[in-house]
C-alpha positions as a Markdown table, in Angstrom:
| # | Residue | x | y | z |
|---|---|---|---|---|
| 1 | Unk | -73.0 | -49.9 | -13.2 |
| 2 | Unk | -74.3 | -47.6 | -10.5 |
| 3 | Unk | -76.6 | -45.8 | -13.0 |
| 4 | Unk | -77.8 | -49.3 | -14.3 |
| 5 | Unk | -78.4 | -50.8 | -10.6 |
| 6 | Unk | -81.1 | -47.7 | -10.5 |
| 7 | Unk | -82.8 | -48.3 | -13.6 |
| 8 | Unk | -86.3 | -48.4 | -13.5 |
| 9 | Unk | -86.2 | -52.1 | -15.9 |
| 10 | Unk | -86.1 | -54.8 | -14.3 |
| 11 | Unk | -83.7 | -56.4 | -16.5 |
| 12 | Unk | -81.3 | -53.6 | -16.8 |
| 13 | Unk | -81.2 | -53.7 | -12.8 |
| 14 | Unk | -80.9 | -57.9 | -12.9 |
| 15 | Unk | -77.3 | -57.5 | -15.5 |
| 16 | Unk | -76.2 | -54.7 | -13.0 |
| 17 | Unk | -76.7 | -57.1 | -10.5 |
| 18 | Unk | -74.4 | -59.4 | -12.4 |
| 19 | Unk | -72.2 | -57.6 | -13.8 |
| 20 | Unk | -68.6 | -57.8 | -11.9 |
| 21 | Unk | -68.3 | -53.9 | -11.6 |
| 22 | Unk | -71.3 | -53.6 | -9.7 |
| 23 | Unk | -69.8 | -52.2 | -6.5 |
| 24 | Unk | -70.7 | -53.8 | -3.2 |
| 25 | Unk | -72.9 | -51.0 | -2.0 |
| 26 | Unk | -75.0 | -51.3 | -5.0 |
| 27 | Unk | -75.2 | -55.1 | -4.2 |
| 28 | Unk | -76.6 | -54.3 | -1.0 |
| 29 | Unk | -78.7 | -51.6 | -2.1 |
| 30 | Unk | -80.0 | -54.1 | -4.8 |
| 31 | Unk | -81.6 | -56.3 | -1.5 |
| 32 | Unk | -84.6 | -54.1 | -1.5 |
| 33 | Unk | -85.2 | -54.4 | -5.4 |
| 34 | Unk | -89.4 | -55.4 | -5.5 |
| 35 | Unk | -88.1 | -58.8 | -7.7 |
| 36 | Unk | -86.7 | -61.9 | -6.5 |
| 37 | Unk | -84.0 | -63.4 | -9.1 |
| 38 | Unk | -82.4 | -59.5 | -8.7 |
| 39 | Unk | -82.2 | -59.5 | -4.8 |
| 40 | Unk | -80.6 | -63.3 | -5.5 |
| 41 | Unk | -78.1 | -61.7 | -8.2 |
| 42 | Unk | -77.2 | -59.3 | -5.7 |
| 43 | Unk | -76.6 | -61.5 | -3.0 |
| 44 | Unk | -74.9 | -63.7 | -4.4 |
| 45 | Unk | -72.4 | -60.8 | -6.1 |
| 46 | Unk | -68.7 | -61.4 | -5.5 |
| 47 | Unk | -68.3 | -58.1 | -4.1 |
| 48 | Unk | -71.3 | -58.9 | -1.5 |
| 49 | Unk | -69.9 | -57.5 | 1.7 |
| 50 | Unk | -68.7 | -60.3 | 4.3 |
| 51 | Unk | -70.5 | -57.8 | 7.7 |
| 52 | Unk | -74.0 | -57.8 | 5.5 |
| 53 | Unk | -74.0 | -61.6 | 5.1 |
| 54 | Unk | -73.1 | -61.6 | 8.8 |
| 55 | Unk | -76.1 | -59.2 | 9.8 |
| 56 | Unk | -78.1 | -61.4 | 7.5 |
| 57 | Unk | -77.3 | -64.6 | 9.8 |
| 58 | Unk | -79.7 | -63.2 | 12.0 |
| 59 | Unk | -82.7 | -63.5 | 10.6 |
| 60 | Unk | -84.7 | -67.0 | 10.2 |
| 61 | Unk | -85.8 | -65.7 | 6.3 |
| 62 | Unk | -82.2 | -65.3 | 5.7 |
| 63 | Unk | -79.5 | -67.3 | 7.7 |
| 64 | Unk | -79.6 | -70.1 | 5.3 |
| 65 | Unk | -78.3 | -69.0 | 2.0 |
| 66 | Unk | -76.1 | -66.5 | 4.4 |
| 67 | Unk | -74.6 | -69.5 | 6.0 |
| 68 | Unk | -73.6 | -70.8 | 2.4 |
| 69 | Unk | -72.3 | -67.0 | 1.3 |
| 70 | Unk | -68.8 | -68.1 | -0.2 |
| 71 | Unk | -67.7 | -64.3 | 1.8 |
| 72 | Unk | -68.9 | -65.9 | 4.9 |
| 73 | Unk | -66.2 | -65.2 | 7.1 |
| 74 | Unk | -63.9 | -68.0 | 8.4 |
| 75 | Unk | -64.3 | -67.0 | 12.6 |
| 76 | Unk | -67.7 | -67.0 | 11.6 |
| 77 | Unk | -68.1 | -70.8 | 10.0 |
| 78 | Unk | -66.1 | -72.0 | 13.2 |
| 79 | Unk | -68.5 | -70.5 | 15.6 |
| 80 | Unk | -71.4 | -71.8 | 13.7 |
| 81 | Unk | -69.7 | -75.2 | 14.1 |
| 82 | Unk | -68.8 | -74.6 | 17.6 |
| 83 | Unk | -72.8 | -73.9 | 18.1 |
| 84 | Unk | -73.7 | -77.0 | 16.1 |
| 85 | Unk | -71.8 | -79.2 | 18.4 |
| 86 | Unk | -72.6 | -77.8 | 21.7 |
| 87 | Unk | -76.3 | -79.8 | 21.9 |
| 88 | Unk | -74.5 | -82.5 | 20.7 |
| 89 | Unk | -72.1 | -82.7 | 23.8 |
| 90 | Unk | -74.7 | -82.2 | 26.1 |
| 91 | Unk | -76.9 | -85.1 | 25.2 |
């Protein structure tokens, strides 16, 4: 799959990004492909890397498909609710 992720067609690229045996560096790597619906594959790969949806959190163009990453990790979504209540509590 790694020689497929690298292809120069766009469609060979998009099944690597789909394929299960992609490996999670190449899902990552896949983030910087020039088309959308492959940078979505590759997010969205089961093998997507819980720290990189973390890091992704952090940016406004990003943080909400991150936040609904099923590799989102658990301490993580009980911050994010912890943060979510907070202005709540204060009003």
């Amino acid at each position: 799959m790694e020689r497929f992720s690298r292809d120069p067609d766009d469609e060979v690229r998009y099944r690597a990004a789909k394929d299960p045996r992609l490996t999670a560096a190449s899902a990552v790597r896949l983030l910087d492909d020039p088309h959308g619906h492959i940078r979505q594959a590759a997010f969205w790969h089961a093998r997507f890397p819980a720290r990189v949806v973390v890091r992704l959190l952090r940016d406004p163009d990003t943080a909400e498909p991150a936040a609904r990453h099923p590799s989102l990790p658990v301490p993580v979504m009980q911050r994010m609710l912890q943060l979510l209540q907070l202005p709540a509590q204060l009003s």
